[in-house]
C-alpha positions in Angstrom: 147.4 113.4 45.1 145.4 110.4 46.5 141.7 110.2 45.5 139.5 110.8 48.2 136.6 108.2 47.1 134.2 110.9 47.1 134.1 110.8 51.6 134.1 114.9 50.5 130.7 114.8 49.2 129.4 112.1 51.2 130.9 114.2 55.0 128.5 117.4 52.8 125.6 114.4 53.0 126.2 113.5 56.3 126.5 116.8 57.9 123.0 118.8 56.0 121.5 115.4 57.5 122.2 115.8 60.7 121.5 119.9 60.5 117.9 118.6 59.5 117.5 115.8 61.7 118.6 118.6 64.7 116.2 121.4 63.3 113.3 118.5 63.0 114.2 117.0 67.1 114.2 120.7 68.1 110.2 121.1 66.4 109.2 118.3 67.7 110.6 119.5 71.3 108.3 122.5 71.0 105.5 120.8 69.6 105.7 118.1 72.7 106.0 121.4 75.1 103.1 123.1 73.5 101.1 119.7 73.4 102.0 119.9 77.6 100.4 123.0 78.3 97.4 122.7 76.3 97.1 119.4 78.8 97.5 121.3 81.6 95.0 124.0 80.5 92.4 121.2 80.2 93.5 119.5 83.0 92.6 122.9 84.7 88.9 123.1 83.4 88.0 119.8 83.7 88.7 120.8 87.4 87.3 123.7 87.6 84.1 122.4 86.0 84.1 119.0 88.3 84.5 121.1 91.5 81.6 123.5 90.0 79.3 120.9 89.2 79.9 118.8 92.6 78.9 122.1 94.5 75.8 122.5 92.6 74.5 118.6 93.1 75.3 119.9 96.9 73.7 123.3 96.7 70.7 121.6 95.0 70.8 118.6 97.9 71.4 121.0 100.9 68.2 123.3 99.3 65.9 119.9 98.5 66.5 118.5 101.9 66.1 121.9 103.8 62.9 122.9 101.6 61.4 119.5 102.5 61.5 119.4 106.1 
């Protein structure tokens, strides 16, 4: 029987390795997706609030300028 200088425990090593370095990619995938959407939420508000604060410097201009004629 030939000796198999130890590749055995060292193809164990190798393999529980690369199990943990796919289980970590795969977390950091979802944290990268989740990281996403909570951009695109902000994204959203900092919208929503622009467009709302731009009609209120209009609303307030449209009023000034009517009320002072």
């Amino acid at each position: 029987m030939a000796p198999d200088n130890g590749w055995n425990e060292y193809q164990r090593h190798v393999l529980a390795e690369l199990k943990r370095l796919d289980s970590t990619l795969n977390q950091v995938q979802d944290d990268v997706a989740e990281i996403r959407l909570h951009v695109e939420v902000l994204r959203q508000k900092a919208v929503t609030w622009g467009a709302l604060g731009g009609f209120i410097v209009w609303l307030t201009t449209v009023l000034g300028t009517t009320l002072m004629q």
